[in-house]
N, CA, C and O atoms as a DFTB+ gen file, in Angstrom:
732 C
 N C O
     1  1       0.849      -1.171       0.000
     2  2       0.000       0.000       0.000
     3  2       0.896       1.236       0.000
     4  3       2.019       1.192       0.501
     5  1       0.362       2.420      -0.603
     6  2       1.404       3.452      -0.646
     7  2       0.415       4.700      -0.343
     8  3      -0.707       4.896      -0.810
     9  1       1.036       5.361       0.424
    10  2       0.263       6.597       0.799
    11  2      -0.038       7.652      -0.359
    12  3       0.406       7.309      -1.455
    13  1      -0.711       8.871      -0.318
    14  2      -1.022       9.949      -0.950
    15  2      -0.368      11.127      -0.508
    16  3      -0.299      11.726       0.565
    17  1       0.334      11.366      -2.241
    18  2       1.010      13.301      -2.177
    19  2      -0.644      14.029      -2.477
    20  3      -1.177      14.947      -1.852
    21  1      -0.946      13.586      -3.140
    22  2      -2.276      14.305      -3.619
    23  2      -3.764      14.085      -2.799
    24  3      -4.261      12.963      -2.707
    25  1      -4.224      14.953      -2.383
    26  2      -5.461      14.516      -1.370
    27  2      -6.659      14.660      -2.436
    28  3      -7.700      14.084      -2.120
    29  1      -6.647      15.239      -3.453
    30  2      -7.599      15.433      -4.604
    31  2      -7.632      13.439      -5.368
    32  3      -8.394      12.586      -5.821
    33  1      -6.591      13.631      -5.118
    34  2      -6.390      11.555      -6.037
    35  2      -7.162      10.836      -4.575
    36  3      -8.220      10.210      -4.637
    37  1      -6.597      11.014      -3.640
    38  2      -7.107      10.383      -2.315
    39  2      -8.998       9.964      -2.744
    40  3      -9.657       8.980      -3.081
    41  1      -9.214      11.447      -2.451
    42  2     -10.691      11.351      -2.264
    43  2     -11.520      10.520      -3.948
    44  3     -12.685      10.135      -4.049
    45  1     -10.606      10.481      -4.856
    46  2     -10.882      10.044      -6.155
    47  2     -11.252       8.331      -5.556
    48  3     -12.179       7.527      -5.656
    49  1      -9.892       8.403      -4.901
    50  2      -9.806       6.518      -4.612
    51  2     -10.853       6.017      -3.827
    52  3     -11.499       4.982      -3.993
    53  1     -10.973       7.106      -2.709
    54  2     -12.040       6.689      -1.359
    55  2     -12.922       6.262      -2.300
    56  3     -12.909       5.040      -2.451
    57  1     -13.948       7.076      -3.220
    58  2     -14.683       6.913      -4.045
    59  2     -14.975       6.118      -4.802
    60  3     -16.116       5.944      -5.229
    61  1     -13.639       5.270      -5.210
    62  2     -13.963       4.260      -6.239
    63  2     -14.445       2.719      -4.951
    64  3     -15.433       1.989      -5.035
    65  1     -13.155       2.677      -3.724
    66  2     -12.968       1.697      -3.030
    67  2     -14.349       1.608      -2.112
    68  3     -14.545       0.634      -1.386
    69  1     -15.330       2.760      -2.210
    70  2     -16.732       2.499      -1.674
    71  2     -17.601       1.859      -2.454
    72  3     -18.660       1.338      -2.104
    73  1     -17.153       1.907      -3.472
    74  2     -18.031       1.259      -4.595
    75  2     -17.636      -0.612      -4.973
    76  3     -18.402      -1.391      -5.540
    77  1     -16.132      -0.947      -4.411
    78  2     -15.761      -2.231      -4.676
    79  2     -16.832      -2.966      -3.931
    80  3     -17.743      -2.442      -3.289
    81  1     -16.644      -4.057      -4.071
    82  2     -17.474      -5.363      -3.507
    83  2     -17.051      -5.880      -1.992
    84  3     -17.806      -6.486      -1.232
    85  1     -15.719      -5.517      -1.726
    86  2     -15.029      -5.901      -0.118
    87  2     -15.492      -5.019       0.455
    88  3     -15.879      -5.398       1.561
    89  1     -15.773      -3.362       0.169
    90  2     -16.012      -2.476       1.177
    91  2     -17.532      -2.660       1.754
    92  3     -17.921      -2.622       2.921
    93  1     -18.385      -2.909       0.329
    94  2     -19.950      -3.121       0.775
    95  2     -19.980      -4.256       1.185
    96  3     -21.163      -4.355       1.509
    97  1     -19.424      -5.392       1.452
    98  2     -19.273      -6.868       2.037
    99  2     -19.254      -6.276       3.643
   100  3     -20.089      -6.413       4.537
   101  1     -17.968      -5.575       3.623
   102  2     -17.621      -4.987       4.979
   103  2     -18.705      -4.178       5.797
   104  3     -19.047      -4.349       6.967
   105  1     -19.236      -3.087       4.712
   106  2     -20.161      -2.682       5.666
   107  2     -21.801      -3.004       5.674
   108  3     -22.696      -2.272       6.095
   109  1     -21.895      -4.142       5.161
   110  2     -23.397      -5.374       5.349
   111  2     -22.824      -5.910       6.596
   112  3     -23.595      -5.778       7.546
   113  1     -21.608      -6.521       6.902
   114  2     -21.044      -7.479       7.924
   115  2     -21.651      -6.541       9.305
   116  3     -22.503      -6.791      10.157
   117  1     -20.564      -5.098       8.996
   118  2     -20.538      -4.384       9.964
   119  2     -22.603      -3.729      10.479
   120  3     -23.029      -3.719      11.634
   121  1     -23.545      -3.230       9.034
   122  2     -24.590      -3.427      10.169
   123  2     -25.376      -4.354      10.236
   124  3     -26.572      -4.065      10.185
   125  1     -24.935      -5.943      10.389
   126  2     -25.423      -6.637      10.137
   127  2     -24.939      -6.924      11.949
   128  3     -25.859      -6.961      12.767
   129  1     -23.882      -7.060      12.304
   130  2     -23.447      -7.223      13.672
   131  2     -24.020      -6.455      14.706
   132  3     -24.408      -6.882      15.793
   133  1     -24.066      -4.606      14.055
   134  2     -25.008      -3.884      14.830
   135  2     -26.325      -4.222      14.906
   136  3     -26.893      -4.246      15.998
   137  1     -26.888      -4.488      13.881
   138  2     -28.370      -5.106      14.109
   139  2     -28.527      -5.842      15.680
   140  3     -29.162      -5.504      16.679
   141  1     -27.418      -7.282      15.312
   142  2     -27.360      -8.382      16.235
   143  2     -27.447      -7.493      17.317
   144  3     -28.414      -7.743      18.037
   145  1     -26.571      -6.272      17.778
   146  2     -25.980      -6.522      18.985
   147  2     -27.650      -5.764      19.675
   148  3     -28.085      -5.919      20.816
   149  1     -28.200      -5.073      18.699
   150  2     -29.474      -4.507      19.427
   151  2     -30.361      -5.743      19.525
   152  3     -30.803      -5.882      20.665
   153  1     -30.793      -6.783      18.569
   154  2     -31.955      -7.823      18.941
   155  2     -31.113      -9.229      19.182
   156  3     -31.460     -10.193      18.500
   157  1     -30.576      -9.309      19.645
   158  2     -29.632     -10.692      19.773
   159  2     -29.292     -11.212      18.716
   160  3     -29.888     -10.921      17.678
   161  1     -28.348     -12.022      18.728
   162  2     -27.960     -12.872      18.116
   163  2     -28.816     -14.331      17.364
   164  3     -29.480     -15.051      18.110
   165  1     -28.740     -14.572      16.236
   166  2     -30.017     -15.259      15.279
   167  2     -29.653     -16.857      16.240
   168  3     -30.220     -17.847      15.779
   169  1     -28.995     -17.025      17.166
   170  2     -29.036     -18.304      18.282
   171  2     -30.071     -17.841      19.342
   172  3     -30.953     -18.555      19.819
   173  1     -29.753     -16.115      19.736
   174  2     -30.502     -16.096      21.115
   175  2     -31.613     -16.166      20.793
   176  3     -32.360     -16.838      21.504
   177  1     -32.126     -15.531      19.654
   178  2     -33.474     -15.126      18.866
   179  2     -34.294     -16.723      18.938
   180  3     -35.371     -16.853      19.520
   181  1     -33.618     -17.810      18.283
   182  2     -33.749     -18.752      18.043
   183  2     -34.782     -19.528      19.880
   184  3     -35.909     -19.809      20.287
   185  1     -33.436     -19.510      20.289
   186  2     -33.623     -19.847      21.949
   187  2     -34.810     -19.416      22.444
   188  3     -35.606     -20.044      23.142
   189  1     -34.903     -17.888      21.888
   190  2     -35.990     -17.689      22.689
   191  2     -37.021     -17.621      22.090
   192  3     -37.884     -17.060      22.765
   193  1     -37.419     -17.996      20.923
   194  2     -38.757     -18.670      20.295
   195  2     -38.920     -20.263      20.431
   196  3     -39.833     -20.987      20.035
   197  1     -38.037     -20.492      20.947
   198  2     -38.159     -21.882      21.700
   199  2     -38.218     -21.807      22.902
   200  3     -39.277     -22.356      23.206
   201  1     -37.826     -21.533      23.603
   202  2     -38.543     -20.939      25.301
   203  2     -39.888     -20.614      24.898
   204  3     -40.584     -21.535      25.327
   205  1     -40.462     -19.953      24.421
   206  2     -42.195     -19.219      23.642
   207  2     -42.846     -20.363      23.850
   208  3     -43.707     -20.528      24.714
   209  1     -42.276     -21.562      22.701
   210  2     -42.979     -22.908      22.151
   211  2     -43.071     -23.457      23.337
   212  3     -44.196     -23.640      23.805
   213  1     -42.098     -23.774      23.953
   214  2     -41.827     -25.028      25.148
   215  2     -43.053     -24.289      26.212
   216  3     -43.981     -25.001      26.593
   217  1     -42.961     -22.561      26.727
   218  2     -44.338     -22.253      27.602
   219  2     -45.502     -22.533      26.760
   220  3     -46.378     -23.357      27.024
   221  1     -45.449     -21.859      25.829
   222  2     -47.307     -22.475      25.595
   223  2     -47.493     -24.075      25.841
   224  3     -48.456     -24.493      26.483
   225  1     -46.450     -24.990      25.256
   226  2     -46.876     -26.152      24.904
   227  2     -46.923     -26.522      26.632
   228  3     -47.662     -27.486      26.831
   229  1     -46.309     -25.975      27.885
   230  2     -46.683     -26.755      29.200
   231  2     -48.066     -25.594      29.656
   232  3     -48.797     -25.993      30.563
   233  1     -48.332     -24.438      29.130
   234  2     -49.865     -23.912      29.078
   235  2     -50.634     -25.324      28.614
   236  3     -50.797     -26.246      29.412
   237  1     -51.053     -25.374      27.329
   238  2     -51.668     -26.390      27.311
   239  2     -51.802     -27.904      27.596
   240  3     -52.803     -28.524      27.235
   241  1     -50.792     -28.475      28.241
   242  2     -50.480     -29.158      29.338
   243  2     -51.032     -29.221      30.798
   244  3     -51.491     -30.100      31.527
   245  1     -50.720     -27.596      30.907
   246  2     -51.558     -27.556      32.205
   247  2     -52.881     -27.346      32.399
   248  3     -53.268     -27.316      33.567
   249  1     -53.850     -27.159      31.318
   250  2     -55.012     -27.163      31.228
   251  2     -55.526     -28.882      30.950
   252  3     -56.475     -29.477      31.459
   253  1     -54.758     -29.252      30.200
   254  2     -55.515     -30.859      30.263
   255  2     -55.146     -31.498      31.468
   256  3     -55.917     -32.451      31.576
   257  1     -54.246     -31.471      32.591
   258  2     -54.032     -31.804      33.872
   259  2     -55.004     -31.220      34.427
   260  3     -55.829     -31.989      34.920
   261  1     -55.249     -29.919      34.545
   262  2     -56.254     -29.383      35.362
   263  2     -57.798     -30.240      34.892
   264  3     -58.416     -30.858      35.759
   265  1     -58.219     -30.194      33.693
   266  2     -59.706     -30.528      33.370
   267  2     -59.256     -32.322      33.984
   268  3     -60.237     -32.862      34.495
   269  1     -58.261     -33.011      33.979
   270  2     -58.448     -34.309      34.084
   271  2     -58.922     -34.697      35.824
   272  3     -59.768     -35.462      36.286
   273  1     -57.987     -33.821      36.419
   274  2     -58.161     -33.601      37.976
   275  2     -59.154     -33.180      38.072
   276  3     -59.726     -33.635      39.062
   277  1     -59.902     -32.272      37.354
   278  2     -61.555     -31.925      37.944
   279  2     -62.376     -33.040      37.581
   280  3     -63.192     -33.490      38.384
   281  1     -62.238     -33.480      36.534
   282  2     -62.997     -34.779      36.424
   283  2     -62.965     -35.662      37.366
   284  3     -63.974     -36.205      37.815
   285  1     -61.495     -35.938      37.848
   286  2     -61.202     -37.196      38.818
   287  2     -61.407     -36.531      40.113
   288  3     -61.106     -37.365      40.967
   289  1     -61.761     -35.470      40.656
   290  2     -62.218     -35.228      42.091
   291  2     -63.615     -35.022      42.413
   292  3     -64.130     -35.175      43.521
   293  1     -64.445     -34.489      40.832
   294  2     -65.458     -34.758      41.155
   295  2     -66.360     -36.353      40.587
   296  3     -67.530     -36.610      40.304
   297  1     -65.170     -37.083      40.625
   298  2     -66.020     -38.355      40.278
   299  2     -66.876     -38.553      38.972
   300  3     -67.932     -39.181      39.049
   301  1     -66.341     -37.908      37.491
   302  2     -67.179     -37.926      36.475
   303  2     -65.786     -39.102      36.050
   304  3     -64.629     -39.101      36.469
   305  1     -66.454     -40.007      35.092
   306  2     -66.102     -41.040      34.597
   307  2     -65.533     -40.357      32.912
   308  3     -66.150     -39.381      32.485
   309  1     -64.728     -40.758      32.327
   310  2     -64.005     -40.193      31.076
   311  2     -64.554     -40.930      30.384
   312  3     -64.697     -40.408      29.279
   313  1     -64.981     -41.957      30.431
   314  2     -65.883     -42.888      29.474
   315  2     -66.740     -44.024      30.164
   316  3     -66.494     -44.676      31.179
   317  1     -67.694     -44.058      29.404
   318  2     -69.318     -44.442      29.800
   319  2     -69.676     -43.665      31.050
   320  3     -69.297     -42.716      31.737
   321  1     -70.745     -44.719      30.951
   322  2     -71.624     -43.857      32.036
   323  2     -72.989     -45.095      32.167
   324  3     -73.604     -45.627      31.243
   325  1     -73.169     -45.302      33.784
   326  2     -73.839     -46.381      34.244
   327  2     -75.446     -46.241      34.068
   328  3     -76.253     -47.168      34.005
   329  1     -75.730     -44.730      33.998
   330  2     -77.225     -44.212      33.939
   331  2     -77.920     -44.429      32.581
   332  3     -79.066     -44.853      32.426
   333  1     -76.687     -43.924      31.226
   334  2     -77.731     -44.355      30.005
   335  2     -76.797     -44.955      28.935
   336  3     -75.639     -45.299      29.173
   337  1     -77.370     -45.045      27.797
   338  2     -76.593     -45.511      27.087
   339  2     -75.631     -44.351      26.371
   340  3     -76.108     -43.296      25.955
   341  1     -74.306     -44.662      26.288
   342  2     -73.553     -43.069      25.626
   343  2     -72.844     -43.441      24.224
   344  3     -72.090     -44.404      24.362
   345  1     -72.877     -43.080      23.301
   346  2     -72.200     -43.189      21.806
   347  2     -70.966     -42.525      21.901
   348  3     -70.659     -41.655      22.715
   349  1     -70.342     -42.967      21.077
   350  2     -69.051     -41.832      19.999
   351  2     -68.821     -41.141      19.227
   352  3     -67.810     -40.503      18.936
   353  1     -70.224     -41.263      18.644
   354  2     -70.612     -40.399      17.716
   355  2     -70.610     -40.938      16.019
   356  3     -71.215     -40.578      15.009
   357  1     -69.623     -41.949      16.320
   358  2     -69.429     -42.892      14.960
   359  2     -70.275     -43.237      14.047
   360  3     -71.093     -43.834      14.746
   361  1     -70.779     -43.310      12.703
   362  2     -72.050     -43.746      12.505
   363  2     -72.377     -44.445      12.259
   364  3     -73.423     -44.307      11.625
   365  1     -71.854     -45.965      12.485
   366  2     -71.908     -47.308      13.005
   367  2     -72.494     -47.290      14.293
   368  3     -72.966     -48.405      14.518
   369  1     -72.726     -46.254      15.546
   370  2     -73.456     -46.343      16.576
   371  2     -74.585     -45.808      16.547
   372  3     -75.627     -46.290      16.992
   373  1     -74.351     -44.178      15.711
   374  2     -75.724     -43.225      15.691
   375  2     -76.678     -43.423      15.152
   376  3     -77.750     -42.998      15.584
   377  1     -76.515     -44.518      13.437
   378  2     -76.925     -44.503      12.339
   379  2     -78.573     -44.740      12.772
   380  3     -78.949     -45.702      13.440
   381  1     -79.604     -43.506      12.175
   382  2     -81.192     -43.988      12.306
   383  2     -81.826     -45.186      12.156
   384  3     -82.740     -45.574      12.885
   385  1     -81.170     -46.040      10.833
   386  2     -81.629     -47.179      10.536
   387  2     -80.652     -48.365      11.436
   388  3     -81.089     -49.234      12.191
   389  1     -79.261     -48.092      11.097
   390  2     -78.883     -49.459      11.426
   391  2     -78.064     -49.040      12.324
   392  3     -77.513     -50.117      12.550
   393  1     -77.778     -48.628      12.711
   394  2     -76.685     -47.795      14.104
   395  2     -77.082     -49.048      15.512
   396  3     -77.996     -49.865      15.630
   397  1     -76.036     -48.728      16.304
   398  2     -76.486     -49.497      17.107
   399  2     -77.205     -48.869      18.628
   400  3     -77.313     -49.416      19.726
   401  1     -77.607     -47.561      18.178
   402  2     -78.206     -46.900      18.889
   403  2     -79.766     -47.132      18.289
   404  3     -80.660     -47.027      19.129
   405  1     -80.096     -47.388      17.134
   406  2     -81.288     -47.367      16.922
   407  2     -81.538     -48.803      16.913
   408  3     -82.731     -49.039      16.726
   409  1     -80.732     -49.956      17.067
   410  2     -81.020     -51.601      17.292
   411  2     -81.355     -51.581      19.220
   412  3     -81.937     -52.476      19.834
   413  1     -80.995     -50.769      19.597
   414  2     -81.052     -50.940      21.383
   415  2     -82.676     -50.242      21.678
   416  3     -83.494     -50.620      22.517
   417  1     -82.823     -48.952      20.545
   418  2     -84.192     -48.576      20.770
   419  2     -84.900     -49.139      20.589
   420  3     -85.898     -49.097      21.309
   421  1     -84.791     -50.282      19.182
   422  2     -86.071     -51.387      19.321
   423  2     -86.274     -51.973      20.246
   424  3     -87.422     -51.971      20.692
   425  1     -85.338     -52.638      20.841
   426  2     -84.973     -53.555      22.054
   427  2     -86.019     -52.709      23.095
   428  3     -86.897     -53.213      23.794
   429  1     -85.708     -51.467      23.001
   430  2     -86.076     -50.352      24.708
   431  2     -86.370     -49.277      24.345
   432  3     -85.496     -48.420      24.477
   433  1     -87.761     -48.837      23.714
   434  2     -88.053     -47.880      23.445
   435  2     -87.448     -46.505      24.638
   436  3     -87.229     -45.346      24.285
   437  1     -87.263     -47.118      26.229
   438  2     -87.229     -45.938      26.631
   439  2     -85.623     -45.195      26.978
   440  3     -85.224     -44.290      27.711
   441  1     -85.013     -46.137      26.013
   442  2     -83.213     -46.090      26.271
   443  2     -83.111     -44.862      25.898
   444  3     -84.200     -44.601      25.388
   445  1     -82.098     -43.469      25.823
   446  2     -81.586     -42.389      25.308
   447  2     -80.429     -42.708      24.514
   448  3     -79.640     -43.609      24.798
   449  1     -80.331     -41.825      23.348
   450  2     -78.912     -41.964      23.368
   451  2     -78.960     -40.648      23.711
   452  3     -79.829     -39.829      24.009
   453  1     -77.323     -40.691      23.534
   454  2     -76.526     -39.469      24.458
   455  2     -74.984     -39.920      23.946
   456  3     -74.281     -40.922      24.080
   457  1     -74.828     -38.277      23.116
   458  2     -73.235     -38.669      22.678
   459  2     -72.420     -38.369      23.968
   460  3     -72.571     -37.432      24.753
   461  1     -71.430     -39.491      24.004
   462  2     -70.468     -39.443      25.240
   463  2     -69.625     -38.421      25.095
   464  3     -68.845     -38.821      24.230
   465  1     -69.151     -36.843      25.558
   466  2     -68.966     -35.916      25.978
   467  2     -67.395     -36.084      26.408
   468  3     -66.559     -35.220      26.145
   469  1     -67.132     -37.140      27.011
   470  2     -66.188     -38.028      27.457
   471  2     -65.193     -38.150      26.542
   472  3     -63.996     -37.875      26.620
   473  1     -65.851     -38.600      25.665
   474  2     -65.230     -39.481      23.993
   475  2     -64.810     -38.084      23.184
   476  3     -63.750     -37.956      22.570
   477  1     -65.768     -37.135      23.291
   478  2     -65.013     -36.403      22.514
   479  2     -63.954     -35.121      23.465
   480  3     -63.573     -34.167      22.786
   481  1     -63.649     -35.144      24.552
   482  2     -62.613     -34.452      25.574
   483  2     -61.601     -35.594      25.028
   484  3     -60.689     -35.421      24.220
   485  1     -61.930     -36.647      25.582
   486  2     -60.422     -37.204      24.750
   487  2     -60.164     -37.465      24.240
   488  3     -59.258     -38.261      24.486
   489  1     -60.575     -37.198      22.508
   490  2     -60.363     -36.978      21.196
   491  2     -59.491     -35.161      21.153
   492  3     -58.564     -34.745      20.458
   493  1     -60.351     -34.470      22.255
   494  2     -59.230     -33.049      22.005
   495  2     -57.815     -33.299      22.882
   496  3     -56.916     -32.827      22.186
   497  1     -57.388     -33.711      23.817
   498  2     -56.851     -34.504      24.768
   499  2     -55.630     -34.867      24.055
   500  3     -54.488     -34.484      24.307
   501  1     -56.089     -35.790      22.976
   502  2     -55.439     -36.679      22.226
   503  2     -54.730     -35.342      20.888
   504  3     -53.542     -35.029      20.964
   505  1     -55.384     -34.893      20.101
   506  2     -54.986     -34.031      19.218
   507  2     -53.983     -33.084      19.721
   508  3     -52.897     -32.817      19.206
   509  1     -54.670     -32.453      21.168
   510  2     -53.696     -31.315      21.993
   511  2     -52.362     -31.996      21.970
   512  3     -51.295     -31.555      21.543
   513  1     -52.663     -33.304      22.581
   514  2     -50.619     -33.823      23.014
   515  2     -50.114     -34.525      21.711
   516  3     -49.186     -35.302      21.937
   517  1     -50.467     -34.450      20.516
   518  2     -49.825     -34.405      19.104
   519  2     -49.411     -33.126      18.627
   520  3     -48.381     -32.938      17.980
   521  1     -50.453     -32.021      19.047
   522  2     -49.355     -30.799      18.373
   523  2     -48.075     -30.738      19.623
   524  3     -47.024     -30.222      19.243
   525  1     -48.103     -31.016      20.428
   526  2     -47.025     -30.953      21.082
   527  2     -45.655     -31.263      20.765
   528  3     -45.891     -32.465      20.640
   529  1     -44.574     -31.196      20.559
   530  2     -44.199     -32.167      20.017
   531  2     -43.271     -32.885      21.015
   532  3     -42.579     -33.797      20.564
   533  1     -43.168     -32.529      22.510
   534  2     -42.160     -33.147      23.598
   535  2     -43.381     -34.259      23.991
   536  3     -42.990     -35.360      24.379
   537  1     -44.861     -34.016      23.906
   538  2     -45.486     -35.083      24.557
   539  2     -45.708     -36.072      23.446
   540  3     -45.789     -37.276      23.692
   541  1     -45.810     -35.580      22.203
   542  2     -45.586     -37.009      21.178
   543  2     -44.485     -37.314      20.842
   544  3     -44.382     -37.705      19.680
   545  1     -43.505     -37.276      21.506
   546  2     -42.078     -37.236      21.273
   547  2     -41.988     -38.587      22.366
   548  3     -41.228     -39.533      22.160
   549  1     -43.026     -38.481      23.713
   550  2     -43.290     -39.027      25.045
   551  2     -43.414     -40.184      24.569
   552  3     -42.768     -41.230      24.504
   553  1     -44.975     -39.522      24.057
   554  2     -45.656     -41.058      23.800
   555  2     -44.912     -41.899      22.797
   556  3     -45.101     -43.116      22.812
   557  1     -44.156     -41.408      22.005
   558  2     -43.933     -42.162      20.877
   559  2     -42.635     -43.437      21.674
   560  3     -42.499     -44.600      21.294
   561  1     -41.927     -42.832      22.695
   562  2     -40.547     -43.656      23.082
   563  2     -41.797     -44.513      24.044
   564  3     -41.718     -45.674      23.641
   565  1     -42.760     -44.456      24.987
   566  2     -43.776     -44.721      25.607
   567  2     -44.183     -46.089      24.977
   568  3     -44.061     -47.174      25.546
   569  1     -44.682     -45.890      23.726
   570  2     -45.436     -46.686      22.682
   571  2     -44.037     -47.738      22.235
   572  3     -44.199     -48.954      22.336
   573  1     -42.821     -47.241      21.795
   574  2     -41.820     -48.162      21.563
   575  2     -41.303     -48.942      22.729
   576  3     -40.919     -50.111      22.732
   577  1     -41.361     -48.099      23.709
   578  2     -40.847     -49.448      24.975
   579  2     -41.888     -50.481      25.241
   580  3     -41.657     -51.468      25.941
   581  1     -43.227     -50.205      24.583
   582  2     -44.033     -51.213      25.082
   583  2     -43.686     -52.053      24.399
   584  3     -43.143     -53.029      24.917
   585  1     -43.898     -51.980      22.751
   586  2     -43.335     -52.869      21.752
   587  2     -42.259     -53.668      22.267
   588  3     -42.432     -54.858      22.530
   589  1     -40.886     -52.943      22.468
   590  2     -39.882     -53.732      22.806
   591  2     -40.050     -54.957      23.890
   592  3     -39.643     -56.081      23.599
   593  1     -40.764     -54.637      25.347
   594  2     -41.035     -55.603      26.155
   595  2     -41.887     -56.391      25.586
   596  3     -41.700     -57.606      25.526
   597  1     -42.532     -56.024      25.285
   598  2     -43.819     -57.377      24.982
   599  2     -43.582     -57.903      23.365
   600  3     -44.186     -58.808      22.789
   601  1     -42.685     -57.176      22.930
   602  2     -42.032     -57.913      22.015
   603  2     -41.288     -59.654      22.286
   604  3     -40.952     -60.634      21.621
   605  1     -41.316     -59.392      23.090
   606  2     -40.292     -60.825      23.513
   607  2     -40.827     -61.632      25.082
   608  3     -40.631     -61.229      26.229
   609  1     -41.222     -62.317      24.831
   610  2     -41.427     -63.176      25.996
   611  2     -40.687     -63.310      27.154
   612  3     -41.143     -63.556      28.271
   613  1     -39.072     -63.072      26.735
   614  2     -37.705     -63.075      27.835
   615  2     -38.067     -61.882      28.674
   616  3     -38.278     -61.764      29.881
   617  1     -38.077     -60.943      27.567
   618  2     -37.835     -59.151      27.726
   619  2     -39.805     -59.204      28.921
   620  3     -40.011     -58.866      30.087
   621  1     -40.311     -59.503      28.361
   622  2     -41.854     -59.277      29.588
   623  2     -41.304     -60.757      30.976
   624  3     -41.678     -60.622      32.141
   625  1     -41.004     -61.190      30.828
   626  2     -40.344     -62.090      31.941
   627  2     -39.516     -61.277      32.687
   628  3     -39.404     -61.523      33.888
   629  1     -39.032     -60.533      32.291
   630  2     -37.262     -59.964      32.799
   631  2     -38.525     -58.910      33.527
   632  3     -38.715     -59.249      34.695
   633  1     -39.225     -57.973      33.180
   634  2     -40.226     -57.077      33.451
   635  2     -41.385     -57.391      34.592
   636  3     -41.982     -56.616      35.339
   637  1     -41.429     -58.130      34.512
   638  2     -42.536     -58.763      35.837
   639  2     -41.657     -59.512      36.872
   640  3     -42.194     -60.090      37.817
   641  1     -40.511     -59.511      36.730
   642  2     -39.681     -60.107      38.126
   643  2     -39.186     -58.844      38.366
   644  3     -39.117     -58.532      39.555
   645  1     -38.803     -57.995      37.508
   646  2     -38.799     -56.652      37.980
   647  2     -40.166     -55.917      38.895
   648  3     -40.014     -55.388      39.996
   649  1     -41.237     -56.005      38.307
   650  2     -42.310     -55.431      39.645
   651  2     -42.422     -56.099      40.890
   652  3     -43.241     -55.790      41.754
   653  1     -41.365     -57.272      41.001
   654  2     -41.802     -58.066      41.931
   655  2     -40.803     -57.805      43.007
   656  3     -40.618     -58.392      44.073
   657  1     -40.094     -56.591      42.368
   658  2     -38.391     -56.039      43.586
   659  2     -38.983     -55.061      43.894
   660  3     -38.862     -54.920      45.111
   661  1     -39.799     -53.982      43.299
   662  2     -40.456     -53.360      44.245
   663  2     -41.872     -52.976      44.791
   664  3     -42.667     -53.911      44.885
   665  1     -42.294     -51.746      45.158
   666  2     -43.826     -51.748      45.614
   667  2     -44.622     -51.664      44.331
   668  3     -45.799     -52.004      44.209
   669  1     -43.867     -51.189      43.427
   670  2     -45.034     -50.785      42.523
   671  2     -45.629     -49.498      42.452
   672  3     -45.374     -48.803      43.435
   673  1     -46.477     -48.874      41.429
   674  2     -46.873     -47.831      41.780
   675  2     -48.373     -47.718      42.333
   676  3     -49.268     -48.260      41.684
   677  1     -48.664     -47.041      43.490
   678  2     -49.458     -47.384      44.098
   679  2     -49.720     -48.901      45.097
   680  3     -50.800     -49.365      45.464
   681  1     -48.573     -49.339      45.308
   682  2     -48.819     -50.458      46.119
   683  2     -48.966     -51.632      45.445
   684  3     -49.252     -52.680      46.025
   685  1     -48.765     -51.533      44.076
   686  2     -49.309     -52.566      43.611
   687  2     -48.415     -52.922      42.304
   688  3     -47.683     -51.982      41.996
   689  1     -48.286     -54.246      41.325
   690  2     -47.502     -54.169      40.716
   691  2     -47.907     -53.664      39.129
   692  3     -49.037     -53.999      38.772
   693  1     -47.263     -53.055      38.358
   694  2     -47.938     -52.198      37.170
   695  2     -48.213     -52.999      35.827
   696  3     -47.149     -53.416      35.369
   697  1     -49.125     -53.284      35.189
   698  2     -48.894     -53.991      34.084
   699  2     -48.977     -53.064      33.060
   700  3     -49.318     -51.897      33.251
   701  1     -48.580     -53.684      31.613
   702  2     -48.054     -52.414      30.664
   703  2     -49.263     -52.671      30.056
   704  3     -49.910     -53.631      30.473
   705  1     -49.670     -52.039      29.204
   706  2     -50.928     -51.600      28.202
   707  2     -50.726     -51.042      26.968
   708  3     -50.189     -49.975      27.265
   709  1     -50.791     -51.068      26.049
   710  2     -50.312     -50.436      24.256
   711  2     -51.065     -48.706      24.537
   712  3     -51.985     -48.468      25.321
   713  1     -50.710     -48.201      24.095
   714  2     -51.493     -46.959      24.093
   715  2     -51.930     -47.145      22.507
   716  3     -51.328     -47.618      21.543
   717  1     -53.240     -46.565      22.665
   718  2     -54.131     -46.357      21.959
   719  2     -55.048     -45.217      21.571
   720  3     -55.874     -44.674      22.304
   721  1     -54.752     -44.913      20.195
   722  2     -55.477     -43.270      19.993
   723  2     -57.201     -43.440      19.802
   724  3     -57.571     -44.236      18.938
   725  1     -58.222     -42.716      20.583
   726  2     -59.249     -42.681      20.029
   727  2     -59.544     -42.108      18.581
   728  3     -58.805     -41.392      17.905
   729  1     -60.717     -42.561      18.290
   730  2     -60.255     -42.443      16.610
   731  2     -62.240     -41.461      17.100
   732  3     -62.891     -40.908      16.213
């Protein structure tokens, strides 16, 4: 690099070297960093629209805990019901002619139906912890460990001498169950 006798050539050069491609590289970089340093960095930004996701998704978490606990303290049953007859809404149950809500009315003119209320809370229940994606993330390793044990006769052997080392939950020893989506 060589300095300037002439400050008239100088300001000629400044002029051209604002116009090269390294200087405007340089100064995109440069307010591209200032940007950052006022709204964070495109990691923190990141982080914290994932902090956002992760609260709503235990918001709606904590509303299906809450409605399940009101159900279970005031003693409402999540499915059926001993007083009448309750549907799913399916129309294999509802159907006027051949449903099996209208084969029970012949039977009992004075039967009701009554769509189960039940059936469809945990149809939203079920949809809510799929947009989730840490609780279908749950269920899904949930759903594969069942597979794996009861995959194998050894592997559910090895598993039930296991409930038998300790209390169990609730006092008692736990048996596994497939999870199953209402449809």
């Amino acid at each position: 690099m060589t300095g300037f006798g002439n400050w008239e050539k100088a300001t000629e050069r400044f002029k051209e070297h604002q116009k090269s491609g390294t200087h405007i590289s340089a100064v995109l970089k440069l307010k591209g960093y200032e940007q950052s340093r006022k709204t964070g960095s495109v990691a923190s930004q990141t982080s914290c629209e994932h902090a956002k996701k992760v609260d709503e998704d235990r918001q709606y978490l904590k509303k299906i805990c809450e409605t399940l606990l009101f159900f279970c303290q005031a003693g409402i049953a999540l499915r059926g019901h001993n007083e009448a007859h309750c549907y799913d809404g399916a129309a294999n149950m509802r159907g006027a002619y051949s449903g099996v809500a209208s084969q029970i009315l012949c039977e009992n003119p004075l039967a009701v139906y009554i769509h189960c209320h039940s059936h469809v809370l945990n149809l939203c229940i079920v949809d809510v912890c799929h947009s989730i994606t840490a609780v279908r993330h749950m269920l899904a390793n949930a759903s594969s460990l069942y597979n794996f044990i009861e995959g194998s006769a050894k592997r559910h052997t090895v598993f039930e001498s296991m409930q038998g080392q300790g209390d169990g939950i609730f006092g008692k020893a736990a048996t596994l169950k497939a999870l199953c989506d209402t449809r």
